[in-house]
Backbone as CSV, one residue per row, in Angstrom:
resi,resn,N_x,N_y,N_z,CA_x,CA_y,CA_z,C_x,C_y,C_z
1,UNK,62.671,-54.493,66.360,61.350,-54.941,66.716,60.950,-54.243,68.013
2,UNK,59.563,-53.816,67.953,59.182,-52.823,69.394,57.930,-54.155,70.067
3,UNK,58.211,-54.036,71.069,57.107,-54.577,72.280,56.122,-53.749,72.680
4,UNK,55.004,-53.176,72.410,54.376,-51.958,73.228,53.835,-53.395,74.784
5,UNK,54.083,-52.113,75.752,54.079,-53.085,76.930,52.425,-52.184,77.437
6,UNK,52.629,-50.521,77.330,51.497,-49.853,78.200,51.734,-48.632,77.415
7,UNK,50.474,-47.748,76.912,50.690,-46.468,76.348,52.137,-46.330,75.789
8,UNK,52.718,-45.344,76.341,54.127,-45.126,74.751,55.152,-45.825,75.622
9,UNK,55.097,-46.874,76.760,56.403,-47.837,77.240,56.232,-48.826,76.296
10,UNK,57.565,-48.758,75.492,58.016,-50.404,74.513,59.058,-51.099,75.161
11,UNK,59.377,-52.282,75.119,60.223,-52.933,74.670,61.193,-52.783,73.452
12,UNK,62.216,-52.511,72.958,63.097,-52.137,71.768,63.486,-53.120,71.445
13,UNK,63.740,-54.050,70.821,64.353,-55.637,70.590,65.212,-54.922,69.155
14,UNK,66.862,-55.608,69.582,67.511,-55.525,68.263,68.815,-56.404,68.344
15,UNK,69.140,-56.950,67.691,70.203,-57.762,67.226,71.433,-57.876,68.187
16,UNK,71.729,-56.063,68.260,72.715,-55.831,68.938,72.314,-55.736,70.650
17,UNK,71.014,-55.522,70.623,70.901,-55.588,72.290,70.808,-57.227,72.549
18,UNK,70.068,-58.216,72.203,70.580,-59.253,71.856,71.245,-59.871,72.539
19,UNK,72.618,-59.387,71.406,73.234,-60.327,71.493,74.597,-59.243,72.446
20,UNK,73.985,-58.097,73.110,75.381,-57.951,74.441,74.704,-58.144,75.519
21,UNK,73.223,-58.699,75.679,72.750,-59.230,76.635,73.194,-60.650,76.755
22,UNK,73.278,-61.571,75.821,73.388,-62.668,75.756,75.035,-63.043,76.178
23,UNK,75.860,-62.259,75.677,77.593,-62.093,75.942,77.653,-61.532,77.653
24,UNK,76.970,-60.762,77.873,77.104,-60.423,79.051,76.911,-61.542,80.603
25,UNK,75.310,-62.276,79.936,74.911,-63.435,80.815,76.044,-64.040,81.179
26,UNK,76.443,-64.837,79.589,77.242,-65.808,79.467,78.796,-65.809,80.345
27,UNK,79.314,-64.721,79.912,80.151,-64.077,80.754,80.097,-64.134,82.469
28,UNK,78.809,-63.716,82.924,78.671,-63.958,84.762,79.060,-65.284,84.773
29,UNK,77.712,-66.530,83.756,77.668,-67.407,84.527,78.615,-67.833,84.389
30,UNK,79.708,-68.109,83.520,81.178,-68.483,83.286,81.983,-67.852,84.513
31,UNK,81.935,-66.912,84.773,82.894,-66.313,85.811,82.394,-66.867,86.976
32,UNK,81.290,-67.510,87.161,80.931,-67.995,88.631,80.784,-69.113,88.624
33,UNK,80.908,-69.561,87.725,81.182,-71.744,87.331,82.607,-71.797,87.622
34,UNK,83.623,-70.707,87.000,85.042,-70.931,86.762,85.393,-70.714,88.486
35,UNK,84.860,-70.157,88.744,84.789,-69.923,90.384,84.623,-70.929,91.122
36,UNK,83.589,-71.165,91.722,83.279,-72.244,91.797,83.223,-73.513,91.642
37,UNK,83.869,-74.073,90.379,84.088,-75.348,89.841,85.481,-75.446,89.597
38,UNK,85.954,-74.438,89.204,87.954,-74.820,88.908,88.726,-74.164,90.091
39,UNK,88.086,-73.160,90.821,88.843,-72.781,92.008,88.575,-73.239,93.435
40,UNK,86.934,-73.479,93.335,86.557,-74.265,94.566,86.581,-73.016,95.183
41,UNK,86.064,-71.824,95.299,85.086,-71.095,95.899,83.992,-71.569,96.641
42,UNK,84.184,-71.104,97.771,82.675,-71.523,98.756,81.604,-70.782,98.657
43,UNK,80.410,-71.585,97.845,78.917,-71.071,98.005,79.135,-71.689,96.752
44,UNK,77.892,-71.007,96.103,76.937,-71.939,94.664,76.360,-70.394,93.739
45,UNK,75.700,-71.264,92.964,74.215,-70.368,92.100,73.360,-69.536,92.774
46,UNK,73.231,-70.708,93.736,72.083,-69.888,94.676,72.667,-69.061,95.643
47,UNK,73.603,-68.593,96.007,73.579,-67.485,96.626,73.904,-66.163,95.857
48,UNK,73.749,-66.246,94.835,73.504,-65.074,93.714,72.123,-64.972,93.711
49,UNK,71.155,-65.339,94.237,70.185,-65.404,93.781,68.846,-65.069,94.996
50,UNK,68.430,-63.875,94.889,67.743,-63.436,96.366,66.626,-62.459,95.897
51,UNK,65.391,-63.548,95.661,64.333,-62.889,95.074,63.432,-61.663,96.061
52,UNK,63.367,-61.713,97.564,63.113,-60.340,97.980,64.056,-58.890,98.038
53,UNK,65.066,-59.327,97.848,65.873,-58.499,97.239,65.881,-57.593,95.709
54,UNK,65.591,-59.055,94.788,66.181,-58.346,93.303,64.195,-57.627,93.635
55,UNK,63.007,-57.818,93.728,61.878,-57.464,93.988,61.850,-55.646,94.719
56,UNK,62.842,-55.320,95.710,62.766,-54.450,96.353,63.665,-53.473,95.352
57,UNK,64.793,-54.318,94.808,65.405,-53.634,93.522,64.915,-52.751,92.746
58,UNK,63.926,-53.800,91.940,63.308,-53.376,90.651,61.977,-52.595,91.273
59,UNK,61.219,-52.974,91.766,60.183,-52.098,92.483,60.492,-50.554,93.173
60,UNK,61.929,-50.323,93.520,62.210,-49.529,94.366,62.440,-48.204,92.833
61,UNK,62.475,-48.892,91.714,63.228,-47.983,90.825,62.076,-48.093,89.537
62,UNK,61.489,-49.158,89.555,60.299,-48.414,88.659,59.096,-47.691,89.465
63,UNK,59.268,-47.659,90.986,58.207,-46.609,91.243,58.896,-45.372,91.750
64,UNK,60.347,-45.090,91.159,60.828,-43.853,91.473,60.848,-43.412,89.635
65,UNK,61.068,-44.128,89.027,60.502,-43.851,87.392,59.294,-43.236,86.996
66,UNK,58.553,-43.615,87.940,56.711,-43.575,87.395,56.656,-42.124,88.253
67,UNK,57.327,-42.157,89.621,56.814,-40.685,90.016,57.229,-39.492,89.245
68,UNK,58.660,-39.866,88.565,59.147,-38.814,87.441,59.140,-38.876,86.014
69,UNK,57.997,-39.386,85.843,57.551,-40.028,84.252,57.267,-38.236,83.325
70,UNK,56.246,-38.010,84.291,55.874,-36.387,83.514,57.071,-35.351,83.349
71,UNK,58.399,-35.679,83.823,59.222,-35.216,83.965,60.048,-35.305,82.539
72,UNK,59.817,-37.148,81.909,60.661,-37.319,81.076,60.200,-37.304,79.687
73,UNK,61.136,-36.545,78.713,60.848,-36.408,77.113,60.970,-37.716,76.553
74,UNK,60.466,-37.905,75.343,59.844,-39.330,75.031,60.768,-40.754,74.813
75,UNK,61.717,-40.522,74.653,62.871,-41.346,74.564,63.930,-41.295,75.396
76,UNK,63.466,-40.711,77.022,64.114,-40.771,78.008,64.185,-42.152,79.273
77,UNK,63.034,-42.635,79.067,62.611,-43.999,79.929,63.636,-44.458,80.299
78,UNK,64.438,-45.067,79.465,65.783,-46.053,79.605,66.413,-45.365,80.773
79,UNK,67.366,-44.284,80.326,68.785,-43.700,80.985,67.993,-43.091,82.491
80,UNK,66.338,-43.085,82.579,65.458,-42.860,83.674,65.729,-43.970,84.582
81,UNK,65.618,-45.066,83.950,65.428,-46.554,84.443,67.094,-47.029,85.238
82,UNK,67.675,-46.580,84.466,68.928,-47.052,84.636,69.475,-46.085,85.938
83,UNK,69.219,-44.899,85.652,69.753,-43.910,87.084,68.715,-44.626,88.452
84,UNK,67.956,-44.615,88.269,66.918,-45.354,89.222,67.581,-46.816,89.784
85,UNK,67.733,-47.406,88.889,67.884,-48.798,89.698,69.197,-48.692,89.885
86,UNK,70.378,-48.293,89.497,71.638,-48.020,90.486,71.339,-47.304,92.422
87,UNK,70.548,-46.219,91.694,69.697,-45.633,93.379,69.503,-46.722,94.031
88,UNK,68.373,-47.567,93.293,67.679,-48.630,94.336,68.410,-49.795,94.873
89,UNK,69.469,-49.664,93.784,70.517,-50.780,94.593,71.374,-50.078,95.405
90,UNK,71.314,-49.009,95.606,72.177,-48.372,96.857,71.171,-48.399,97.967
91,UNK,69.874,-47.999,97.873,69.274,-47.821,98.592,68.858,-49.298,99.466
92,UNK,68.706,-50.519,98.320,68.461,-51.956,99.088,69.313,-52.420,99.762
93,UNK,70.809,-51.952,99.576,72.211,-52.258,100.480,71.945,-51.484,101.469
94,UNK,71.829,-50.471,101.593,71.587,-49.849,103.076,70.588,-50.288,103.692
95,UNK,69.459,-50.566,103.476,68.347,-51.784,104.199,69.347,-53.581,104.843
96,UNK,69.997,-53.586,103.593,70.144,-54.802,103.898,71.671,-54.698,105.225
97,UNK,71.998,-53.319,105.452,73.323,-53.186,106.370,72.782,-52.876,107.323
98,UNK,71.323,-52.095,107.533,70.716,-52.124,108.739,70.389,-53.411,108.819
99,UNK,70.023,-54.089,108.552,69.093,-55.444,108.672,70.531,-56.227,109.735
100,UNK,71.385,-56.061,108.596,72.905,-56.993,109.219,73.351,-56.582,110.660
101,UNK,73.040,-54.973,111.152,73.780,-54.739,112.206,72.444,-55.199,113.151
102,UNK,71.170,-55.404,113.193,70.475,-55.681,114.076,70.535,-56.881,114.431
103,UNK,70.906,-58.123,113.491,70.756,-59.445,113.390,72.068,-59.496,114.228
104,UNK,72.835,-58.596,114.028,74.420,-58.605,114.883,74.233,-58.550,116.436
105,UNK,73.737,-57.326,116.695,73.209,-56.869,118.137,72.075,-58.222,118.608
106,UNK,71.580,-58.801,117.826,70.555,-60.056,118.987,70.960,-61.307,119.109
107,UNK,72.167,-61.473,118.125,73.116,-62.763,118.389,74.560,-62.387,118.362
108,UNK,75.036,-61.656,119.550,76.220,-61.088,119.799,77.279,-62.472,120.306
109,UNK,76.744,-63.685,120.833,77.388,-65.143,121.136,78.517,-65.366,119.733
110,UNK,77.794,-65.242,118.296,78.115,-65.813,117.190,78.263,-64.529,116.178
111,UNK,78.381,-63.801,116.369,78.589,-62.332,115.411,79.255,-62.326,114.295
112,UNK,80.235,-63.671,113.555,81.525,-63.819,113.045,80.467,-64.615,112.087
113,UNK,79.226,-65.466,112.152,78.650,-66.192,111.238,78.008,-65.367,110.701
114,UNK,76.820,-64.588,111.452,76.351,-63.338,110.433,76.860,-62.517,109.883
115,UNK,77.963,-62.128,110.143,78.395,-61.112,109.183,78.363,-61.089,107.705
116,UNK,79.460,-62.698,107.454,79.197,-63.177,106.152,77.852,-63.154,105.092
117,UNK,77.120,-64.048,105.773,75.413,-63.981,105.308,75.122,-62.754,105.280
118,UNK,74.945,-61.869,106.138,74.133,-60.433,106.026,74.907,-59.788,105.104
119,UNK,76.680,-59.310,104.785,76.915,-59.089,104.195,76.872,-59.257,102.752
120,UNK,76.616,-60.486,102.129,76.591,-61.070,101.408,75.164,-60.705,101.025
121,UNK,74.013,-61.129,101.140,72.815,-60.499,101.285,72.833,-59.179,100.936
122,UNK,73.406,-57.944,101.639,73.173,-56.587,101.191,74.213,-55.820,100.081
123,UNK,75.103,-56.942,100.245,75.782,-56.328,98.823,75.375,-57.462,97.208
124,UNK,74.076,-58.422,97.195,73.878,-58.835,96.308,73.213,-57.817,95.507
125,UNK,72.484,-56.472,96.399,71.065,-56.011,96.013,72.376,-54.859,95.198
126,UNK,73.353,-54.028,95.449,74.247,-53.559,94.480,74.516,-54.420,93.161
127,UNK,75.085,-55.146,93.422,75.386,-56.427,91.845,73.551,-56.456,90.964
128,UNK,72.348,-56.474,91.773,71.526,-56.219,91.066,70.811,-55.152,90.550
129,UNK,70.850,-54.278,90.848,71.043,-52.914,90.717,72.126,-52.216,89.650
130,UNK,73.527,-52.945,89.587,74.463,-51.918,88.557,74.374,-53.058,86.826
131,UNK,73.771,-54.286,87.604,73.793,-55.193,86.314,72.483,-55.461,85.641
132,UNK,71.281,-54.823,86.355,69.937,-54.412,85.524,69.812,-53.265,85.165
133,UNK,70.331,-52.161,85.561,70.383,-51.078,84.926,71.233,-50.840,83.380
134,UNK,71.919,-51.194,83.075,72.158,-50.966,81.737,71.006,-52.234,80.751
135,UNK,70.644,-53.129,81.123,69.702,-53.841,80.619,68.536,-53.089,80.056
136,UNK,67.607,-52.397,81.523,67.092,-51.889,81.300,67.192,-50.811,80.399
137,UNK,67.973,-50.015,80.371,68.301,-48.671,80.026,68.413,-48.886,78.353
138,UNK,68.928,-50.060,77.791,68.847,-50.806,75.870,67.795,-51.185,75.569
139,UNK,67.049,-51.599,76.971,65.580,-52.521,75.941,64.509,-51.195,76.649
140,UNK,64.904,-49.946,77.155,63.647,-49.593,76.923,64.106,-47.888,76.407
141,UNK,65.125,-47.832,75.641,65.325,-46.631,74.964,65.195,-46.983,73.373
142,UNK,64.425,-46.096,72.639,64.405,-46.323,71.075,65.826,-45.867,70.635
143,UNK,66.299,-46.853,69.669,67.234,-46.477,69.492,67.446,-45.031,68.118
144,UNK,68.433,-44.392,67.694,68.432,-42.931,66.775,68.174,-43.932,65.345
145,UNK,68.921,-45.275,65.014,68.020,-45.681,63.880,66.847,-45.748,63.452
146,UNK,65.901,-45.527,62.583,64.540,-46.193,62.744,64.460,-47.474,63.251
147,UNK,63.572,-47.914,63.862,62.870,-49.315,64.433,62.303,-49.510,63.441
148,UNK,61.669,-51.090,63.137,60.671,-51.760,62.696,59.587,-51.268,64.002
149,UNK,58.425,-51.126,63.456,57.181,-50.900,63.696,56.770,-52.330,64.531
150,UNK,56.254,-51.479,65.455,55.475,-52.363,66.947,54.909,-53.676,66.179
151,UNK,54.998,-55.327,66.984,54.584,-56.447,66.386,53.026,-56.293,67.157
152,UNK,53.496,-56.387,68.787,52.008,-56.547,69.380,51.457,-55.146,69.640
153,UNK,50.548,-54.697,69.513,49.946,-53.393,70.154,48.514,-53.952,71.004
154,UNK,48.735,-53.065,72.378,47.667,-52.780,73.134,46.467,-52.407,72.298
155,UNK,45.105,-53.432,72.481,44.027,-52.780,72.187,43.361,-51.865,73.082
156,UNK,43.093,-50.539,72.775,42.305,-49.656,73.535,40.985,-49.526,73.746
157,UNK,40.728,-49.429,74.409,38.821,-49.472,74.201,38.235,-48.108,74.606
């Protein structure tokens, strides 16, 4: 099943992307319940979870996509998408390690509490970055089988 989202960007929907998206989820959140709940790991859900971050992520790598769009042959988007947002998660960790050493230098009293947090913080934006990129890279490459034919299409005017 195809999604047309904008001109020739689809969505690819298939069984098998699916269902190793769905194995994959399942898999984190299990590994961070089993964590957390049978080992008693310190922190939660929510510190996986850092929406100006995953934002600077995905933004940082679909507008390094779009500047090299004319670049890419028609069933290149995906493995585009996917080199991109590994970048952007390298690139949001190094924001987020400057960020950490400044927050270091203006509370030099307590330096041993930020570390944790800031660290933690700039290496979430890697984990989002190497674990949306293959996402991306299945739901927006056609796959060499034929597809079923687009459900919704853009009306043009």
């Amino acid at each position: 099943m195809v999604l047309k989202i904008y001109g020739n960007v689809a969505l690819h929907f298939s069984k098998n992307r699916l269902l190793g998206y769905g194995i994959m989820y399942f898999s984190m959140v299990y590994a961070l319940y089993h964590a957390f709940y049978y080992h008693g790991s310190a922190g939660g859900f929510g510190d996986f979870v850092h929406f100006p971050t995953y934002v600077m992520v995905l933004g940082l790598s679909i507008g390094f996509t779009i500047m090299e769009k004319h670049l890419l042959a028609e069933n290149e988007l995906g493995f585009a998408l996917k080199k991109n947002t590994i970048l952007a998660g390298w690139i949001s960790f190094m924001f987020g390690v400057i960020f950490l050493g400044m927050e270091m230098t203006h509370h030099r009293e307590n330096i041993h509490s930020y570390l944790g947090i800031g660290l933690g913080t700039a290496v979430i934006s890697l984990i989002y970055g190497y674990v949306s990129a293959p996402i991306l890279e299945a739901f927006f490459t056609k796959g060499i089988k034929q597809e079923q034919t687009a459900i919704f299409y853009e009306e043009e005017e």
